[in-house]
C-alpha positions in Angstrom: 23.1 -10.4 3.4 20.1 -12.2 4.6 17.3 -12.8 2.5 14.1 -10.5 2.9 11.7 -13.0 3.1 14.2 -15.1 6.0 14.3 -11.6 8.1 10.4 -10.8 7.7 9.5 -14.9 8.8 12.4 -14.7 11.5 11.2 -11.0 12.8 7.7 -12.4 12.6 8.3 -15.2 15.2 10.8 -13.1 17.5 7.6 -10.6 17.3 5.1 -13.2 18.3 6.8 -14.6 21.3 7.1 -11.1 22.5 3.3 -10.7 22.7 2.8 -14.1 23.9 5.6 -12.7 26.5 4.0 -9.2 27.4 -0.1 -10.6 27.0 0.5 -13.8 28.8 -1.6 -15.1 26.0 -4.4 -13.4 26.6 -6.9 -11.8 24.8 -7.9 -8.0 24.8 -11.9 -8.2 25.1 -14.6 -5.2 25.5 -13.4 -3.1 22.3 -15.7 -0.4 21.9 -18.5 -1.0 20.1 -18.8 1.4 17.2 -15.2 -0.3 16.2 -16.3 -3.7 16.3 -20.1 -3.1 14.8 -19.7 -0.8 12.5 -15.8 -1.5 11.2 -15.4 -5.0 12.0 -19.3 -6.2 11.1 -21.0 -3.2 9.6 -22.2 -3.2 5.4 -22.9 -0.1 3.2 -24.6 -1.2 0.4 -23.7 -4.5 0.9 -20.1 -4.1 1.1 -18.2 -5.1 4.3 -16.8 -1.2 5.3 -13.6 -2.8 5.8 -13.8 -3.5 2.4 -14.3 0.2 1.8 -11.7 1.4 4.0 -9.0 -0.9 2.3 -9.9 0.6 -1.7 -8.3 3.6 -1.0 -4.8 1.9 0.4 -4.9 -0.3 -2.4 -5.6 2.4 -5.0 -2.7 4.4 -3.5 -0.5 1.7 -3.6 -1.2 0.5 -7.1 -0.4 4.2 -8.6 2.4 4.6 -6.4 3.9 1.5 -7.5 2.5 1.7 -11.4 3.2 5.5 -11.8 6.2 7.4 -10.1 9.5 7.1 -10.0 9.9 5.1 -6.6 7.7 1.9 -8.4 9.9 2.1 -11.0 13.0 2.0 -8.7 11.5 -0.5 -6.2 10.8 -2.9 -9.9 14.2 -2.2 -10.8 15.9 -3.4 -7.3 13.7 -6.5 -7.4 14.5 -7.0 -10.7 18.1 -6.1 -10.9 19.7 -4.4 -8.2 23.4 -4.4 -9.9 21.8 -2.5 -12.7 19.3 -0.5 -10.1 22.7 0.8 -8.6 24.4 1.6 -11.7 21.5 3.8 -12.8 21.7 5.7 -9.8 18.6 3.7 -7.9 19.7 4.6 -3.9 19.1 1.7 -2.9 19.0 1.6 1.0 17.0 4.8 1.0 14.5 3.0 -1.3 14.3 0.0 0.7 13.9 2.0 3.7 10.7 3.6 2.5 9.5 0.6 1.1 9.6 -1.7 4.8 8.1 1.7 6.2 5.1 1.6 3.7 4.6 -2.2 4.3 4.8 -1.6 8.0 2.2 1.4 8.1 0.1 -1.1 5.4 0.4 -3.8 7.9 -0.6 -1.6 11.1 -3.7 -0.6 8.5 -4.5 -4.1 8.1 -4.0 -5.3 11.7 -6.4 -2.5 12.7 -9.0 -3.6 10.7 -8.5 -7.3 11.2 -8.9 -6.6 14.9 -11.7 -4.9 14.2 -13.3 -8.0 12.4 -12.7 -10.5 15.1 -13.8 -8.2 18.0 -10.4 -9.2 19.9 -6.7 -8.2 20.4 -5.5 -12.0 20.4 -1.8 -12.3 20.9 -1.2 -14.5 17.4 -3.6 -13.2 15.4 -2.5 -13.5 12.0 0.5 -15.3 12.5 0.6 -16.9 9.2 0.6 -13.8 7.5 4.0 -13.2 6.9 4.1 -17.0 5.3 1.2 -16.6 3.7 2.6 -13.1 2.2 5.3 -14.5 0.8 3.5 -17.9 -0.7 1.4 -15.1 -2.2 4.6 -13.3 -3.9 6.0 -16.4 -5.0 2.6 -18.0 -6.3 1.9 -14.7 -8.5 5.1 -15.1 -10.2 4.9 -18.9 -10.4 1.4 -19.1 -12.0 1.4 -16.5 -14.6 5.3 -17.0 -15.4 6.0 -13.6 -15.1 8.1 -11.0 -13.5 7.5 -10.2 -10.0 5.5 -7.0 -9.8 1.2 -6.9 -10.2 2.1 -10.6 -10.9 2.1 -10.7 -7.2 -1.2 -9.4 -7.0 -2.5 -12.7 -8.4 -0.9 -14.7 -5.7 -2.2 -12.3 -2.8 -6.2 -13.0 -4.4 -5.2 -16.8 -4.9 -4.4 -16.9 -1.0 -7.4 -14.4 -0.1 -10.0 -16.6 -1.9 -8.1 -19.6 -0.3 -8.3 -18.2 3.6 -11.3 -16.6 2.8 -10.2 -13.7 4.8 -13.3 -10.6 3.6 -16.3 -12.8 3.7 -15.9 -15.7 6.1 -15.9 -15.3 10.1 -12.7 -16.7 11.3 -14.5 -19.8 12.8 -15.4 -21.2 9.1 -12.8 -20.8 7.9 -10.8 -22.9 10.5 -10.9 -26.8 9.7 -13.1 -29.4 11.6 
């Protein structure tokens, strides 16, 4: 079986050459304007709306995760999935949903991310999927913990680090 995180990184680069492929490496321009100004740029009370629009994804995914029966069952596969499948855990089934949440979660995100930088570029957010992952492993390296809302530290270490809700993509990039 191949690791998880070995598939996402090598789907993410089979992915990206594929839009390099079908774009030619060019950027989609001239999105509407209500998209970019008021979701990409646009504030109530000053909060980015992007902001706004994630809370409810993140609030949804914190009970789902924290109070039913599928957390519990995704926790016990990542924590043990010998014991998950001795308790009765179906585990492909479980798994299934779970890479169809993340992949609705990501659409979410790339929408709004688009929306921020007022493009479609071919490789924007490519380091995502490593950065993801960092953010997994840095949750559970940092507080010592299990993996589970330990994770959730990493993903705000790596936010603060990149910056990613406050600071146009052009500062954040290195001179």
């Amino acid at each position: 079986m191949v690791a998880p995180g070995c598939l996402t990184l090598a789907t993410a680069s089979v992915f990206q050459g594929l839009t390099l492929l079908i774009s030619q490496g060019q950027e989609v321009s001239g999105l509407p304007r209500p998209f970019v100004h008021q979701i990409g740029s646009g504030l109530f009370l000053d909060i980015p709306i992007a902001v706004l629009l994630s809370l409810p994804v993140i609030v949804a995914l914190y009970l789902l995760m924290a109070r039913s029966r599928y957390g519990r069952y995704v926790y016990a596969i990542g924590s043990n999935p010998k014991a998950a499948l001795v308790a009765g855990v179906r585990i492909p089934l479980t798994l299934l949903i779970t890479y169809v949440i993340c992949g609705v979660v990501t659409a979410y995100s790339s929408f709004l991310l688009t929306a921020r930088v007022s493009a479609g570029e071919p490789l924007l957010g490519a380091e995502f999927p490593l950065q993801s992952i960092t953010a997994a492993i840095l949750g559970v390296a940092v507080l010592h913990q299990p993996l589970g809302a330990t994770a959730i530290a990493g993903v705000l270490l790596v936010i603060a680090g990149i910056g990613i809700l406050a600071l146009p993509s052009f500062e954040r990039v290195p001179a």
